[in-house]
C-alpha positions as CSV (number, residue, x, y, z in Angstrom):
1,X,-4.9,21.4,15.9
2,X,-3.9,18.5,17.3
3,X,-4.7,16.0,15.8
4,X,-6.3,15.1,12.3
5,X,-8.1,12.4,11.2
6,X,-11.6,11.8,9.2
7,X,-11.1,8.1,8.3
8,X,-14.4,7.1,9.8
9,X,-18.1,7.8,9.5
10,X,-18.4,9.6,12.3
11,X,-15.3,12.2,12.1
12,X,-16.6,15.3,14.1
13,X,-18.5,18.2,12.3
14,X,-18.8,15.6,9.1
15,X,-15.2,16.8,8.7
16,X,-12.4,15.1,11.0
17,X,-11.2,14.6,14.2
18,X,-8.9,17.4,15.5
19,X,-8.8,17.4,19.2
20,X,-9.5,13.8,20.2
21,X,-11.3,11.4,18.0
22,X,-15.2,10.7,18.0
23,X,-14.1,7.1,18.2
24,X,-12.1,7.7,21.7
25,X,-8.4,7.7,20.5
26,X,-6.5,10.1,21.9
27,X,-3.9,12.8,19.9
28,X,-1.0,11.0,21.3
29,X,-2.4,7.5,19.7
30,X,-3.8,9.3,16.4
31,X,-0.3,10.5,16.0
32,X,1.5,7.2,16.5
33,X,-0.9,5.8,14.3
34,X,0.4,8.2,11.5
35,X,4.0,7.6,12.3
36,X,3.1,3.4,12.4
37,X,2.0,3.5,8.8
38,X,4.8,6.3,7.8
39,X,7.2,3.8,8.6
40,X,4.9,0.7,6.9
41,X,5.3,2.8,3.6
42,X,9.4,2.8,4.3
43,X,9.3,-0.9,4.7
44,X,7.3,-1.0,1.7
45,X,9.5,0.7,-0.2
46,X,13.1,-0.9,0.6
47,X,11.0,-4.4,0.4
48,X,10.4,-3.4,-3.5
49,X,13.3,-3.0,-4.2
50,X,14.5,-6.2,-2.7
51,X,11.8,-7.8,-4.9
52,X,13.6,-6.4,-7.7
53,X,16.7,-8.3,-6.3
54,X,15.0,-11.4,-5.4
55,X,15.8,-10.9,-1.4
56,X,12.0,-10.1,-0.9
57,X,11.4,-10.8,3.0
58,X,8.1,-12.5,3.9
59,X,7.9,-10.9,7.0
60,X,7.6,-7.6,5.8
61,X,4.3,-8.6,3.8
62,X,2.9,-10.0,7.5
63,X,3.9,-6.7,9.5
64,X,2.5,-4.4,6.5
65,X,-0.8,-6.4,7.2
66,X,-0.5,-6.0,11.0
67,X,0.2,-2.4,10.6
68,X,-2.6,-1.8,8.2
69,X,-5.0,-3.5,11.0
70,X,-4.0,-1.8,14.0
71,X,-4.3,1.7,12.8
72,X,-7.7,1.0,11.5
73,X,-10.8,2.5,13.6
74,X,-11.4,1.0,16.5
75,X,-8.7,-1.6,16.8
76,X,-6.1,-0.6,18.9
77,X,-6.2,2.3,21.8
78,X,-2.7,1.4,23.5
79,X,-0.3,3.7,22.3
80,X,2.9,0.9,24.5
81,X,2.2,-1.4,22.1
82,X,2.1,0.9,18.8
83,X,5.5,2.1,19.7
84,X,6.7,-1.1,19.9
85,X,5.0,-1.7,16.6
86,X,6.9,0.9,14.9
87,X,9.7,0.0,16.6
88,X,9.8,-3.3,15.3
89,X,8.8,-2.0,11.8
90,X,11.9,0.2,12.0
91,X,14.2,-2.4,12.7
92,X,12.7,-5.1,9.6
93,X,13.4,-2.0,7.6
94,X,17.0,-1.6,8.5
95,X,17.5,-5.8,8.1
96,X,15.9,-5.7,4.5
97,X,18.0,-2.3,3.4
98,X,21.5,-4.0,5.1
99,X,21.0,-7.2,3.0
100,X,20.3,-5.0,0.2
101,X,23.5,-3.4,0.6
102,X,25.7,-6.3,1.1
103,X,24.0,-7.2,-1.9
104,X,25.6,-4.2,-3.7
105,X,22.1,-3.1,-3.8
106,X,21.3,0.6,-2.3
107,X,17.6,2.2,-1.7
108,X,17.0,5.7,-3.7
109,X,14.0,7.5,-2.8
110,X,13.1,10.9,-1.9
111,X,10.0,9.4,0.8
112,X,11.6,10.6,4.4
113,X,10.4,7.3,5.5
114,X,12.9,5.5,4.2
115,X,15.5,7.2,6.8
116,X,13.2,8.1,9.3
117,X,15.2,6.7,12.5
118,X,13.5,7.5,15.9
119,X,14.1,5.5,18.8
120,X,11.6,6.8,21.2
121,X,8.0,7.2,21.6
122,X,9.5,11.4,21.9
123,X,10.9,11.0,18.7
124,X,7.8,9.5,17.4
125,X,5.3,12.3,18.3
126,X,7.9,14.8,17.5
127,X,8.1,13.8,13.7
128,X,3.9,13.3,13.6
129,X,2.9,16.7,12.9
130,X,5.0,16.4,9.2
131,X,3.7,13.2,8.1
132,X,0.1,13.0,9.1
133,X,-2.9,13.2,6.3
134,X,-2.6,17.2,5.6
135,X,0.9,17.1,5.2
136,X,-0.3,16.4,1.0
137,X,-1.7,20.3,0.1
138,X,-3.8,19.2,-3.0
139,X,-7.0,18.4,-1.7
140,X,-8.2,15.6,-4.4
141,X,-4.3,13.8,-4.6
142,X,-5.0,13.2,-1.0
143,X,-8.1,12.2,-1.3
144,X,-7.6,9.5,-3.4
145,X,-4.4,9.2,-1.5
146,X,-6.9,8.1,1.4
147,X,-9.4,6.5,-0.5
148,X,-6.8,4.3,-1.7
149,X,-5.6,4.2,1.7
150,X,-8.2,3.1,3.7
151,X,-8.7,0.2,1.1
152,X,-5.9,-1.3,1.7
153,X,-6.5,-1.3,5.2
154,X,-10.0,-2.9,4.7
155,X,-8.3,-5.4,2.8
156,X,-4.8,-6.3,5.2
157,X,-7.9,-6.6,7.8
158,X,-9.8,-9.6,5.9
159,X,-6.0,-11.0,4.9
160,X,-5.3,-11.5,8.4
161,X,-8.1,-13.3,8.8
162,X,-7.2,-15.7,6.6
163,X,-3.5,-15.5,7.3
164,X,-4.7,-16.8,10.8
165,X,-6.0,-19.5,8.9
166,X,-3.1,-20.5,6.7
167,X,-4.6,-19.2,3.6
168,X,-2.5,-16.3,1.9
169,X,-2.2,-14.7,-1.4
170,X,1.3,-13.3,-2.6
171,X,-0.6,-11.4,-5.1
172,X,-2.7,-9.7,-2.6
173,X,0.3,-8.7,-0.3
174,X,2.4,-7.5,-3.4
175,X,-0.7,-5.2,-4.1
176,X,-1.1,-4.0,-0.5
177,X,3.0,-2.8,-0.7
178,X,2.1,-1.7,-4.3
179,X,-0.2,1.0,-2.9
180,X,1.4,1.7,0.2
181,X,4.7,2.8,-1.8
182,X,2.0,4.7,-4.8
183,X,0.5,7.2,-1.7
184,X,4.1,8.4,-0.9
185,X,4.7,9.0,-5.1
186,X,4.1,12.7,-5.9
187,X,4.2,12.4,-9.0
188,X,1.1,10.3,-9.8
189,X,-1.3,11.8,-11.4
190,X,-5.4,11.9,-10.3
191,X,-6.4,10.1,-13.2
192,X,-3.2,6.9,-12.2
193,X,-4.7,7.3,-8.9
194,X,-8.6,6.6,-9.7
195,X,-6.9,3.6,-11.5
196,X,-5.4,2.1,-8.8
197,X,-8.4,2.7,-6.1
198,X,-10.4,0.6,-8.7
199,X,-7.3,-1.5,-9.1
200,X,-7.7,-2.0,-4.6
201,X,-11.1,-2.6,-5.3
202,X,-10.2,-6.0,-8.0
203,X,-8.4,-7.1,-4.7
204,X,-10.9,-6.7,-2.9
205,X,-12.6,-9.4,-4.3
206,X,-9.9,-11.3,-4.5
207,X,-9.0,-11.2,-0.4
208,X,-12.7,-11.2,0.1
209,X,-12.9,-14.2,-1.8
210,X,-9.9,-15.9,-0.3
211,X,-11.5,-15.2,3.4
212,X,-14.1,-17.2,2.2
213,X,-12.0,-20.0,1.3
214,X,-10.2,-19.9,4.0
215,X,-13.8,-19.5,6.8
216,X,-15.8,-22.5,5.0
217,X,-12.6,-24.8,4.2
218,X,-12.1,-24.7,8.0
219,X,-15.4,-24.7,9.3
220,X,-17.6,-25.8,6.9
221,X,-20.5,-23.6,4.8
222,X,-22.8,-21.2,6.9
223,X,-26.2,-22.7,7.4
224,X,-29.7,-21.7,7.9
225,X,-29.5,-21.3,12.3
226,X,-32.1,-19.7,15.0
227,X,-29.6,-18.3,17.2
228,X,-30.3,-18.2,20.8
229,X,-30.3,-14.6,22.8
230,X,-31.2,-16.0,26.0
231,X,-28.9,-17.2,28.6
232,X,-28.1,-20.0,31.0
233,X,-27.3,-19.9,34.6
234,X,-23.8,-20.5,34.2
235,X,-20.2,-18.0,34.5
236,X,-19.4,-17.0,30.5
237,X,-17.3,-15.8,28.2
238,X,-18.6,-12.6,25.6
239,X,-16.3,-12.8,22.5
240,X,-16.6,-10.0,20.1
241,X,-15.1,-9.2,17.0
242,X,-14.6,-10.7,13.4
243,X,-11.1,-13.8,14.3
244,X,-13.0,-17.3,13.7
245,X,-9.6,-18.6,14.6
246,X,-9.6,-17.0,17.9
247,X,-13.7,-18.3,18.2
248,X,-12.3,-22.1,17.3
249,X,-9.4,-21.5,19.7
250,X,-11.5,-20.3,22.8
251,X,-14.3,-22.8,22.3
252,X,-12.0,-25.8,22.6
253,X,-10.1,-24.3,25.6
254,X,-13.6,-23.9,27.6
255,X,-14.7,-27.2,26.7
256,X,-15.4,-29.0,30.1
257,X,-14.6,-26.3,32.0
258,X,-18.2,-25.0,33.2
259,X,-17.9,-21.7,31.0
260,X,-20.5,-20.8,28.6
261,X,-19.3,-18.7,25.3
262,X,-21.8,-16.2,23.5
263,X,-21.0,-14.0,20.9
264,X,-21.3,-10.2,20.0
265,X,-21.8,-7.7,17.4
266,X,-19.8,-8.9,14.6
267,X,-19.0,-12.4,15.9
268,X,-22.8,-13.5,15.6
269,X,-22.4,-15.0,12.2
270,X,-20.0,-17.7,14.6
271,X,-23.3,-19.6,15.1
272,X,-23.6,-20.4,11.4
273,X,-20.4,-22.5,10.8
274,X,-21.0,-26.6,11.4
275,X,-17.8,-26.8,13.2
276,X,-19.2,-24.9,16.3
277,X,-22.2,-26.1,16.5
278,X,-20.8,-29.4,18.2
279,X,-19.8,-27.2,21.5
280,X,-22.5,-27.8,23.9
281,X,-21.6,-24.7,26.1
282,X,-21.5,-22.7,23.1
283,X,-24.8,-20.5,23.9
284,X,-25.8,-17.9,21.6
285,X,-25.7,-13.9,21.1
286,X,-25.9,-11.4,23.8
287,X,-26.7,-8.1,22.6
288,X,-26.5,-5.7,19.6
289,X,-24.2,-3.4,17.6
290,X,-20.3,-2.6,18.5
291,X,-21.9,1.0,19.9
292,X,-24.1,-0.2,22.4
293,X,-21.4,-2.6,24.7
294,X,-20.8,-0.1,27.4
295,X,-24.6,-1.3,28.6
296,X,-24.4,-4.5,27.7
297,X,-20.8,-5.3,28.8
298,X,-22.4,-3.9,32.2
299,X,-25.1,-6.3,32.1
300,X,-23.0,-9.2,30.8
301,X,-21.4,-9.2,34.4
302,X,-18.4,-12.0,32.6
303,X,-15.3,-11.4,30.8
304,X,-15.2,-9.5,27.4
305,X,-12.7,-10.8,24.8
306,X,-11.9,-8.2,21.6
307,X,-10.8,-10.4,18.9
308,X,-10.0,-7.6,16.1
309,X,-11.4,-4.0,16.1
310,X,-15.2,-2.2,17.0
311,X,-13.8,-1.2,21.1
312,X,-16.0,1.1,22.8
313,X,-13.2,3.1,25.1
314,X,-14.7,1.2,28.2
315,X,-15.9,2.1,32.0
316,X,-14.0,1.6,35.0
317,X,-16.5,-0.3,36.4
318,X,-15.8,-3.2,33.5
319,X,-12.9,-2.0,32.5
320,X,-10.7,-5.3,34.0
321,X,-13.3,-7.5,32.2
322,X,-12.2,-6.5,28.7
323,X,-9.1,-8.6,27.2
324,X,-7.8,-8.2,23.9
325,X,-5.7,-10.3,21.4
326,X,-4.7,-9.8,17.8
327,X,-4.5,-6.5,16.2
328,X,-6.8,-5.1,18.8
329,X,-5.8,-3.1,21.9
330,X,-6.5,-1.3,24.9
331,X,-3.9,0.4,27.7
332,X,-4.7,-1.2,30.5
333,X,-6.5,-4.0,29.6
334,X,-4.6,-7.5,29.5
335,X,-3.5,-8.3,26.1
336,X,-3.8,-12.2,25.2
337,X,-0.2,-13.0,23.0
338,X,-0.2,-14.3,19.5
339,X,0.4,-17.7,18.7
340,X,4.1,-18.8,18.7
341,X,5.2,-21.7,16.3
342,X,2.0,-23.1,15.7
343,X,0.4,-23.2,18.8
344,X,-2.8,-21.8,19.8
345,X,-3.4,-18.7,22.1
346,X,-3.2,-19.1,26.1
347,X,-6.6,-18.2,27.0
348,X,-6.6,-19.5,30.4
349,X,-6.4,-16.5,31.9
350,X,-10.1,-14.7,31.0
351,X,-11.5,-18.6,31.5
352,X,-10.1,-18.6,35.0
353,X,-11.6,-15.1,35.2
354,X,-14.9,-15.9,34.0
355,X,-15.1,-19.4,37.1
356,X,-15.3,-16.2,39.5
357,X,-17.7,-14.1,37.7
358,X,-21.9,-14.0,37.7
359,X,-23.9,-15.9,34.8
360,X,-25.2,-13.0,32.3
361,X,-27.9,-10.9,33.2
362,X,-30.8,-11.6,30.7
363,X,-31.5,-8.5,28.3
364,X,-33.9,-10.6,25.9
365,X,-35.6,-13.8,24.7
366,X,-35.9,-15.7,21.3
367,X,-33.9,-16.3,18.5
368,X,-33.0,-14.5,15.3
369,X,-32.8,-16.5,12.1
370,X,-28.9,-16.4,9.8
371,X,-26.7,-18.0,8.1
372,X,-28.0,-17.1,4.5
373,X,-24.0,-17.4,2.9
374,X,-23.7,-17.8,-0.8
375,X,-23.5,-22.0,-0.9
376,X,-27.1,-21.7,1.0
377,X,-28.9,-18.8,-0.9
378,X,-27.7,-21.1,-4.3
379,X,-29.2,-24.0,-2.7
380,X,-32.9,-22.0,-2.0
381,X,-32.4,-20.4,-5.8
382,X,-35.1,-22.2,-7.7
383,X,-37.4,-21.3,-4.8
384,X,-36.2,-17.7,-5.2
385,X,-36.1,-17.6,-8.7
386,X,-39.8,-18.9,-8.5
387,X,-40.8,-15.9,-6.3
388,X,-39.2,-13.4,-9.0
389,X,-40.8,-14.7,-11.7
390,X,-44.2,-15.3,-10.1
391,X,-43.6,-12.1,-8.7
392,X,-44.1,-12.9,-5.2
393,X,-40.6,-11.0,-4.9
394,X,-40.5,-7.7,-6.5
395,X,-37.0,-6.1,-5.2
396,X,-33.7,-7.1,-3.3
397,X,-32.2,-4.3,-1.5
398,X,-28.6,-5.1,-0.3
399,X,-28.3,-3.5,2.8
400,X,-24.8,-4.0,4.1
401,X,-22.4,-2.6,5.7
402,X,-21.5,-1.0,9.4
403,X,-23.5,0.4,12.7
404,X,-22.6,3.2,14.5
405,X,-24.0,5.5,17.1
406,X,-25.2,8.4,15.3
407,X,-29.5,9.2,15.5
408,X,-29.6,9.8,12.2
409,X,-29.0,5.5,11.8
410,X,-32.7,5.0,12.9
411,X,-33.7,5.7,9.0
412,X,-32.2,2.1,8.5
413,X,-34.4,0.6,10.7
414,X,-37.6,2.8,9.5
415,X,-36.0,2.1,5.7
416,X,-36.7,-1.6,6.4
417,X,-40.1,-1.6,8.2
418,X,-41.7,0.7,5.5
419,X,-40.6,-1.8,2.5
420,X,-42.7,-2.8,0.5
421,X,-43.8,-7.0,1.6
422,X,-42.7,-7.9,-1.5
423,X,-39.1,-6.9,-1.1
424,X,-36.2,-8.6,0.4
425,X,-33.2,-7.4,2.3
426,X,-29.9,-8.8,2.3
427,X,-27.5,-8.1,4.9
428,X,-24.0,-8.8,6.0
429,X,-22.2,-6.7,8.7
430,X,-23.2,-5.6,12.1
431,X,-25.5,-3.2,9.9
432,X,-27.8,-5.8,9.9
433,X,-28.7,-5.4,14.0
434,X,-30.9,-1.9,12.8
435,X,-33.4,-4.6,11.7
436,X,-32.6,-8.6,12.3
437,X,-35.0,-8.1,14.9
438,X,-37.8,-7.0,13.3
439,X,-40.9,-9.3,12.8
440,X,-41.1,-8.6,9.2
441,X,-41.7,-11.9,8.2
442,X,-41.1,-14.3,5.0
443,X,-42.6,-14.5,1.4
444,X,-43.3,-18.1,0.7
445,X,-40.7,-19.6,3.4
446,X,-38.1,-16.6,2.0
447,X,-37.2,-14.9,5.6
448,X,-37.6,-10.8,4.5
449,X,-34.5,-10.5,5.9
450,X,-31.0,-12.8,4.6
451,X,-27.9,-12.7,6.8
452,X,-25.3,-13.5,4.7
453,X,-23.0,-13.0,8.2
454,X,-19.9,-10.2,8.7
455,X,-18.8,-7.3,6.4
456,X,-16.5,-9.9,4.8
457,X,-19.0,-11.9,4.0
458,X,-20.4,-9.1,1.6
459,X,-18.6,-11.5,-1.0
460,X,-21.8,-13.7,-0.7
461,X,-23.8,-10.9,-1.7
462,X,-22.0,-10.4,-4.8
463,X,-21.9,-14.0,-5.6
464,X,-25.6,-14.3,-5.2
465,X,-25.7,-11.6,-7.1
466,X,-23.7,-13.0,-9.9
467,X,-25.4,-16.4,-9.9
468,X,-28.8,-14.4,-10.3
469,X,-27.6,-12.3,-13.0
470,X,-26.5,-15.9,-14.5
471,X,-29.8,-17.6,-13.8
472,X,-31.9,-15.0,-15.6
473,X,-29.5,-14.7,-18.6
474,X,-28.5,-11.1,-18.1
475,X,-25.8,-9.5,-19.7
476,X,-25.3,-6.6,-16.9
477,X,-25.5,-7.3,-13.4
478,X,-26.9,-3.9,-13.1
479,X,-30.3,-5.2,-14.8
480,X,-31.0,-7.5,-11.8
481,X,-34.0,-6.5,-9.4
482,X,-31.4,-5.5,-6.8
483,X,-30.9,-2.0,-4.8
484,X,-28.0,-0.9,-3.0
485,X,-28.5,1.1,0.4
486,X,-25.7,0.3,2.3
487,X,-24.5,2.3,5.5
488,X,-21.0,2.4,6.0
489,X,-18.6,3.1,9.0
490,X,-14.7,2.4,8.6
491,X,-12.5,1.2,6.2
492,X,-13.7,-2.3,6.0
493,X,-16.8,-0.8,4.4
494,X,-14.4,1.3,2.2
495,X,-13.1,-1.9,0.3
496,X,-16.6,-3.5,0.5
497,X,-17.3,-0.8,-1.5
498,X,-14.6,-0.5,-3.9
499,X,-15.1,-4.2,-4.7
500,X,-18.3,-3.8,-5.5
501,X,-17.4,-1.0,-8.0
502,X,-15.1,-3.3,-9.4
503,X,-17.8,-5.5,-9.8
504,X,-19.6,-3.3,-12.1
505,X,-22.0,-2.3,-9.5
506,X,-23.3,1.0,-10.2
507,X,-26.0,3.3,-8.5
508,X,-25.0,2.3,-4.6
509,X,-26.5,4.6,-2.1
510,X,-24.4,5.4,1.0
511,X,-25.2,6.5,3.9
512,X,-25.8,7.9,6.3
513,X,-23.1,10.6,5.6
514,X,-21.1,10.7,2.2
515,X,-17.2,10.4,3.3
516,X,-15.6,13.6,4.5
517,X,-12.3,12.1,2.5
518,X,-14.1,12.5,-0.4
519,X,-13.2,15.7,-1.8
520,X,-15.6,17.5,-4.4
521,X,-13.9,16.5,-7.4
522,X,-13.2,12.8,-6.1
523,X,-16.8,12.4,-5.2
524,X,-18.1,13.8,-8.6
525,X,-16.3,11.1,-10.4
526,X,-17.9,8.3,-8.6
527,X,-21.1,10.2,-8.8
528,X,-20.6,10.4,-12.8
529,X,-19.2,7.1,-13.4
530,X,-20.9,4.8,-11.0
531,X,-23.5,6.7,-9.8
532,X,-22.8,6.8,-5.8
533,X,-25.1,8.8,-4.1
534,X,-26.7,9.8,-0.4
535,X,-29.6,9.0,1.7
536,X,-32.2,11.5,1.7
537,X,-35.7,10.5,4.2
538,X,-37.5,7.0,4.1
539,X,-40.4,8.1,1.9
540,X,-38.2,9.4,-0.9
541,X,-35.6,6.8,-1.1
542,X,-38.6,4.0,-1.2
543,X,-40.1,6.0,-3.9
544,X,-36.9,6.2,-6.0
545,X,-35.2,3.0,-4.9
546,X,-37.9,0.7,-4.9
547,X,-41.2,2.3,-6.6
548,X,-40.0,4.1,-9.4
């Protein structure tokens, strides 16, 4: 074996990646990935203690969050710049533990990643094997080990959104260092370790919630928006990904210059902040799902820019179209630098790239309707409130969450078009491209189908939620007229979902696969306490989720 890692929805045989992931990372970058967030959970570790001693270092929060990112699926191929990831991590470790000892302060801990001191990307690999995900023998401690895990890695993902942004929670990065320091305690038992994944999931409100904050204080609030998915005659710019900061950034820079920006996948829900639509050569969406780009990034014929994670390993014959920036990454692809003292990202290089390329081949017509965010559900909730009680609408079914490439994804689309007319999905997450297509029309103006925007913005889900629960005087939000069916992918989805545990959310159907880091035991308890279950086939889940 290789390699090991099953952190993702589509970890081979259902149980995990051991030659070369399904995602496209290779053993060498799965095993600097391990050693990247071994050495996080060192620097987590001495920076606790110099909490204890008030000579906390801010930086190590930020690089805990960076690492956390890149080693989530999907984000970052280049193995160059993980090594000088971990070197960097190594050396913040070794500043932090020398003022603690000039302090008169020392660091006791039994975790080998304390002293861990390689130089080299040799030394890396060499100490992979002994730290990676099997190295803990009891199958449910490292399950919830994981599950706790990939949590926090949902969550540093959505925190560096905001970070971007200037909004940041102390709270949320003292958590984050909390948990990274609790999967390296042997000690803890199961029953302290189910605590704190629901403790991760409280956070996950919270950074989902701050996100929020951050995306509409900026921008302004999401509203109502026929997007375009046509395109003009002129060279463009295809941004993809989940930074609004990097959107913002590369919209002012082409201003005037004669190139058009469209968004894909997970950037679509761009189009429904006020503060872009001002950008005449701001054009639409082209395309679907993170899974389907090598086609479309074909078709495109213009410049591909990768914001944060969802990278298809790309072809040759596109290959120097793709940039990345942030904690994305792709060896041999230009990478686009952060911002240095305030000062936005460089991106004349991919504009100066995209003057020489072909306008966008056209791969459809029309628009798609979005923008369906907490502050403009509230403001359509007498109307929808109407439609419950006259009982025009029957059922919502949240169906959130991740794409992917597997077959066995067409029951979303199927799920949706044999619903019942007087049901009403709503969405967030590049799920949603399974069936935002679909002509399944409206019920009394209601579109059937309410884009609240990215995974982040599951949030607004729950707030609507919450505000409905309010509106008809409930005591549980479980008593609502609301289904969960939510298909998941990577770890963002994890802390979508362990925030809506937190919640109080209980019978969620996942699909289309159960976790493979669920172990027996660990699933059984959030089958018995909140009542997580599968997918089964269209008919039957209609007839229990809906009908019954």
């Amino acid at each position: 074996m290789s390699m090991f890692c099953y952190q993702c929805q589509e970890a081979a045989k259902g149980t995990g990646c051991t030659i070369k992931g399904v995602c496209g990372k290779t053993d060498e970058v799965a095993a600097l990935q391990d050693v990247l967030l071994f050495v996080t959970k060192g620097l987590a570790h001495v920076n606790t203690v110099a909490v204890d001693h008030n000579l906390e270092n801010g930086k190590a929060y930020k690089f805990m969050i960076d690492a956390l990112f890149i080693t989530i699926t999907n984000a970052n191929f280049d193995g160059g710049k993980i090594v000088t990831k971990i070197t960097e991590g190594i050396e913040l470790r070794d500043q932090i533990k020398a003022s603690l000892n000039k302090a008169g302060a020392s660091v006791t801990s039994d975790d080998k990643s304390i002293t861990y001191a390689g130089k080299s990307k040799d030394d890396f690999l060499k100490v992979a094997p002994a730290i990676g995900i099997l190295s803990i023998e009891n199958e449910d401690i490292r399950s919830l080990k994981e599950l706790l895990t990939y949590g926090i890695k949902g969550m540093a993902a959505y925190a560096e959104h905001a970070l971007n942004l200037g909004y940041e929670s102390k709270e949320i990065c003292q958590f984050i260092q909390k948990a990274l320091v609790a999967t390296t305690n042997n000690s803890l038992s199961g029953d302290e370790l189910v605590g704190l994944v629901l403790e991760c999931g409280k956070y996950g409100v919270d950074v989902m919630a701050l996100l929020d904050k951050a995306n509409t204080e900026s921008y302004g609030n999401p509203e109502i928006t026929s997007v375009n998915l046509g395109v003009r005659n002129n060279p463009a710019i295809l941004i993809s990904g989940h930074d609004l900061k990097d959107m913002e950034e590369l919209l002012k820079q082409t201003e005037g210059t004669g190139v058009d920006v469209y968004t894909h996948s997970e950037m679509l829900p761009a189009n429904y902040y006020p503060a872009f639509k001002k950008y005449e050569h701001f054009v639409g969406n082209y395309g679907n799902a993170w899974w389907k780009q090598k086609e479309e990034f074909e078709s495109f014929n213009g410049p591909i820019l990768f914001t944060t994670n969802c990278i298809v390993p790309p072809n040759d014959s596109y290959k120097n179209r793709v940039y990345t920036t942030g904690a994305s990454g792709f060896d041999g692809c230009t990478h686009i630098a952060n911002r240095v003292d305030g000062q936005p990202k460089d991106f004349s290089v991919i504009i100066e790239h995209a003057k020489k390329c072909a306008a966008p081949t056209e791969i459809e017509t029309g628009e798609i309707v979005g923008g369906f965010a907490h502050n403009q559900v509230l403001q359509l909730a007498d109307k929808v409130v109407d439609a419950v009680k006259g009982g025009a609408i029957k059922k919502f079914v949240v169906m959130a969450g991740c794409d992917g490439r597997m077959n066995s994804r067409n029951y979303y689309t199927d799920f949706a078009n044999e619903l019942p007319n007087d049901t009403v999905i709503l969405t967030a997450g590049c799920a949603k491209y399974r069936y935002n297509k679909l002509p399944l029309g409206d019920i009394g103006g209601i579109p059937r189908v309410l884009d609240a925007g990215q995974c982040n913005d599951s949030y607004s889900l729950a707030v609507t939620a919450l505000k409905l629960k309010e509106v008809f005087g409930l005591e549980d939000i479980n008593d609502l007229p609301i289904v969960y069916n939510i298909a998941w992918y990577e770890q963002k989805a994890v802390i979508v979902l362990l925030a809506l545990l937190s919640l109080g959310v209980k019978n969620i159907n996942l699909g289309p696969t159960l976790p493979a880091f669920l172990s027996p035991n660990v699933a059984n308890v959030l089958v018995e306490n909140f009542g997580i279950g599968g997918i089964s086939d269209v008919k039957s889940d209609i007839e229990s989720m809906i009908l019954s």
